[in-house]
N, C-alpha and C positions, 0 to 999 in steps of 0.2 A: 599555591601560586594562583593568581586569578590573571583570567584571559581573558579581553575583550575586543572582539571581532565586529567588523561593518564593512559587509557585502550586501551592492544594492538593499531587498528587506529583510540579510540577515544580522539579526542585532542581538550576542550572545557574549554575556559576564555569567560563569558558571568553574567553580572549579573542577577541574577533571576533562577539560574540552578539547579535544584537538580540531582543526578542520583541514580539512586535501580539497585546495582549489585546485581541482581537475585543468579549469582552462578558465577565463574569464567570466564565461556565462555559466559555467554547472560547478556545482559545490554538495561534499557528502559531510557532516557533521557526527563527530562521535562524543558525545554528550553522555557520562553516567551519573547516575544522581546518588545520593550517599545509601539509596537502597542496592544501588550494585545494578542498577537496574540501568542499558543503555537505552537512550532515546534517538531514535531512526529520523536523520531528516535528509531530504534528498529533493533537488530540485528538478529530478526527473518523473517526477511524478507530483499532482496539485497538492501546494502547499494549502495544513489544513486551516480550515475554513470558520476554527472554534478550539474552544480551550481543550485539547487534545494533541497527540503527539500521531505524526502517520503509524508508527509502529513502535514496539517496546520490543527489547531483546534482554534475554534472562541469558544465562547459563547455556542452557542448550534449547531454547524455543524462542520464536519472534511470533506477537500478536500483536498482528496489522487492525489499524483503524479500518471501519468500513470505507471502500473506496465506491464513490461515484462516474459516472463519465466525463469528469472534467479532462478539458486539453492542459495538461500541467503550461505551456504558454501560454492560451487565451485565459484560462480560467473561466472557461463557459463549458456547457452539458455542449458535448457533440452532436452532429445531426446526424440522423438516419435508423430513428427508432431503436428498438429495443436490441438489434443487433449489434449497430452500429455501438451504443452506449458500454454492451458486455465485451464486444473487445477493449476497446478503450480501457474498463472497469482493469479486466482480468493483464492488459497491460501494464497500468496503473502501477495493481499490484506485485509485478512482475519487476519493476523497476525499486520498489520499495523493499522486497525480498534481496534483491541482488546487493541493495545497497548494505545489508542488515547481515550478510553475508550466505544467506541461503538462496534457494529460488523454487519455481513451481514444482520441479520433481518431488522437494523435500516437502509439502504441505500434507498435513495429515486432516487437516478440518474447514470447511468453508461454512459460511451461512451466508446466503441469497434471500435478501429482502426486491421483491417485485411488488409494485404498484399493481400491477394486475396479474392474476393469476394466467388469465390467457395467455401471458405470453413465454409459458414456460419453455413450451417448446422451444422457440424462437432463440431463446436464451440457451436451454441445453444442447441448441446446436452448436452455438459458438463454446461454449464451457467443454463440449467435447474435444475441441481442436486443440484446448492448452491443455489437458489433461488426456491424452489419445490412449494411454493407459494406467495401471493401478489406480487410478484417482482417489484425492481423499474422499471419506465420509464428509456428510452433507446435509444441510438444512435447508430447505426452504420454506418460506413464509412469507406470504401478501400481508401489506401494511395498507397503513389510511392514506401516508407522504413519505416523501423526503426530500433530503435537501433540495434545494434549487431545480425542484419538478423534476427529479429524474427518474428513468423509468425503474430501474436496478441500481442495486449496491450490493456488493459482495465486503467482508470477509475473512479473514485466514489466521491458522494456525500453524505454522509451520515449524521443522527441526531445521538446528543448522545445518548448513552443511560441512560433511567430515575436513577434515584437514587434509593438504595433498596431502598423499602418500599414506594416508591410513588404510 
Protein backbone atom coordinates (compact mmCIF):
# COMPACT_ATOMS: atom_id res chain seq x y z
CA UNK A 1 0.00 0.00 0.00
CA UNK A 2 1.38 3.49 -0.53
CA UNK A 3 0.95 6.53 1.69
CA UNK A 4 1.05 9.83 1.00
CA UNK A 5 1.36 12.45 3.68
CA UNK A 6 1.45 16.60 3.66
CA UNK A 7 2.20 18.33 6.94
CA UNK A 8 3.30 21.79 6.52
CA UNK A 9 7.25 20.53 4.94
CA UNK A 10 6.55 17.03 5.39
CA UNK A 11 6.07 15.55 1.93
CA UNK A 12 6.35 11.55 2.24
CA UNK A 13 5.07 8.64 -0.59
CA UNK A 14 7.00 5.58 0.64
CA UNK A 15 5.64 2.24 1.40
CA UNK A 16 6.07 1.02 4.84
CA UNK A 17 5.31 4.72 6.36
CA UNK A 18 3.40 5.28 9.27
CA UNK A 19 3.23 8.91 10.93
CA UNK A 20 1.90 9.84 14.97
CA UNK A 21 0.86 13.47 14.68
CA UNK A 22 1.53 14.22 18.19
CA UNK A 23 -0.47 17.58 18.03
CA UNK A 24 -0.42 19.99 15.15
CA UNK A 25 3.06 21.36 15.21
CA UNK A 26 5.36 18.12 16.15
CA UNK A 27 5.23 14.95 14.01
CA UNK A 28 7.49 11.53 14.46
CA UNK A 29 7.76 9.67 11.18
CA UNK A 30 8.54 5.87 11.00
CA UNK A 31 9.72 5.28 7.67
CA UNK A 32 11.63 1.67 6.73
CA UNK A 33 13.09 1.26 3.45
CA UNK A 34 13.21 -2.30 1.89
CA UNK A 35 16.75 -2.67 3.58
CA UNK A 36 14.80 -2.98 6.88
CA UNK A 37 16.39 -0.10 7.73
CA UNK A 38 14.24 2.75 9.83
CA UNK A 39 14.68 6.26 8.90
CA UNK A 40 14.41 8.63 12.14
CA UNK A 41 12.58 11.97 11.43
CA UNK A 42 11.47 14.23 14.15
CA UNK A 43 10.56 17.67 14.18
CA UNK A 44 12.05 18.21 17.54
CA UNK A 45 15.18 18.54 16.63
CA UNK A 46 16.62 20.63 12.80
CA UNK A 47 15.22 19.07 10.05
CA UNK A 48 18.39 17.96 7.91
CA UNK A 49 19.74 20.45 6.09
CA UNK A 50 21.08 17.84 2.91
CA UNK A 51 20.52 14.53 1.40
CA UNK A 52 20.68 12.70 4.76
CA UNK A 53 18.33 11.23 7.23
CA UNK A 54 18.87 12.80 11.22
CA UNK A 55 19.24 9.13 12.01
CA UNK A 56 19.10 5.36 10.86
CA UNK A 57 17.86 2.65 13.06
CA UNK A 58 18.88 -1.08 12.56
CA UNK A 59 17.72 -3.95 14.60
CA UNK A 60 19.19 -3.06 17.67
CA UNK A 61 21.42 0.37 17.11
CA UNK A 62 20.56 4.04 15.89
CA UNK A 63 23.22 6.17 14.04
CA UNK A 64 22.52 9.64 14.31
CA UNK A 65 23.43 12.30 11.62
CA UNK A 66 25.97 14.71 13.10
CA UNK A 67 24.05 17.23 14.84
CA UNK A 68 24.90 21.06 14.95
CA UNK A 69 23.54 23.92 17.12
CA UNK A 70 20.60 24.51 15.11
CA UNK A 71 17.24 25.88 17.02
CA UNK A 72 15.11 23.00 15.45
CA UNK A 73 12.43 26.23 15.20
CA UNK A 74 14.54 28.96 14.00
CA UNK A 75 16.78 26.81 12.06
CA UNK A 76 19.71 29.17 12.81
CA UNK A 77 23.25 28.20 14.97
CA UNK A 78 22.32 29.43 18.64
CA UNK A 79 24.13 32.20 20.34
CA UNK A 80 26.42 32.03 23.11
CA UNK A 81 29.56 30.33 21.81
CA UNK A 82 30.87 27.01 21.98
CA UNK A 83 28.83 26.32 25.17
CA UNK A 84 25.81 27.54 24.23
CA UNK A 85 26.00 25.45 20.76
CA UNK A 86 27.05 21.75 22.67
CA UNK A 87 23.95 21.99 24.74
CA UNK A 88 21.89 22.69 21.91
CA UNK A 89 24.05 20.07 19.80
CA UNK A 90 23.88 17.29 22.76
CA UNK A 91 19.91 18.28 23.05
CA UNK A 92 19.40 18.09 19.47
CA UNK A 93 20.51 14.67 19.76
CA UNK A 94 18.61 13.79 22.61
CA UNK A 95 15.49 14.48 21.05
CA UNK A 96 16.35 12.38 17.84
CA UNK A 97 17.43 9.27 20.14
CA UNK A 98 14.03 9.52 21.98
CA UNK A 99 12.39 9.65 18.86
CA UNK A 100 14.27 6.45 17.33
CA UNK A 101 13.31 4.89 20.71
CA UNK A 102 16.54 5.09 22.64
CA UNK A 103 18.16 7.87 24.41
CA UNK A 104 21.62 9.34 25.97
CA UNK A 105 21.95 6.61 28.69
CA UNK A 106 22.00 4.01 25.74
CA UNK A 107 24.93 5.71 23.49
CA UNK A 108 27.88 3.66 23.22
CA UNK A 109 30.08 6.10 20.63
CA UNK A 110 30.18 9.89 19.97
CA UNK A 111 32.49 11.76 17.59
CA UNK A 112 33.11 15.68 18.21
CA UNK A 113 34.12 17.61 15.23
CA UNK A 114 35.41 21.25 16.87
CA UNK A 115 36.36 23.99 14.71
CA UNK A 116 38.94 24.90 17.26
CA UNK A 117 40.62 22.76 19.30
CA UNK A 118 40.77 25.45 22.20
CA UNK A 119 37.64 24.84 22.90
CA UNK A 120 37.73 21.56 24.23
CA UNK A 121 37.35 22.19 27.32
CA UNK A 122 34.55 24.51 27.12
CA UNK A 123 32.78 21.79 25.27
CA UNK A 124 33.65 18.80 27.81
CA UNK A 125 32.12 20.69 30.23
CA UNK A 126 28.86 20.78 28.84
CA UNK A 127 29.27 16.86 27.44
CA UNK A 128 29.90 16.16 31.11
CA UNK A 129 26.50 17.19 32.30
CA UNK A 130 24.53 14.79 29.58
CA UNK A 131 26.75 12.00 30.17
CA UNK A 132 27.51 12.52 34.36
CA UNK A 133 28.35 8.86 34.23
CA UNK A 134 29.58 5.63 32.26
CA UNK A 135 29.86 7.77 29.17
CA UNK A 136 30.29 6.44 25.91
CA UNK A 137 33.74 6.21 24.07
CA UNK A 138 34.84 9.14 22.21
CA UNK A 139 36.30 10.93 19.30
CA UNK A 140 37.38 14.05 18.94
CA UNK A 141 38.87 15.98 16.16
CA UNK A 142 39.20 19.70 14.81
CA UNK A 143 38.22 20.30 11.20
CA UNK A 144 38.72 23.17 8.71
CA UNK A 145 34.38 24.00 8.77
CA UNK A 146 31.22 23.19 9.15
CA UNK A 147 27.86 23.63 8.48
CA UNK A 148 26.53 26.93 8.67
CA UNK A 149 29.88 28.33 10.78
CA UNK A 150 29.19 26.25 13.68
CA UNK A 151 31.38 25.93 16.30
CA UNK A 152 30.69 21.77 17.23
CA UNK A 153 28.90 18.99 15.86
CA UNK A 154 28.60 15.87 17.53
CA UNK A 155 27.65 12.40 16.81
CA UNK A 156 26.24 9.04 18.04
CA UNK A 157 26.02 5.57 18.20
CA UNK A 158 23.57 4.40 20.24
CA UNK A 159 21.63 0.75 21.53
CA UNK A 160 18.10 0.63 21.79
CA UNK A 161 16.51 0.90 24.43
CA UNK A 162 15.23 -2.59 26.17
CA UNK A 163 11.59 -3.22 26.03
CA UNK A 164 9.51 -2.35 29.33
CA UNK A 165 9.74 -5.17 31.39
CA UNK A 166 12.86 -6.74 30.16
Amino acid sequence: MNRSVKDKDLHISEIGCTIALQNSNNYEVDMYTSEGKKIVITDKAPKAIGPYSQAIRTENLVFTAGQIGLDPAAMEIVKGGVEAETRQVLTNLKHVLESADSNLNFVVKTTVFLQDMNDFAKMNAIYAEFFPENAPARSTVQVAGLPKGALVEIECVALLSPARGD
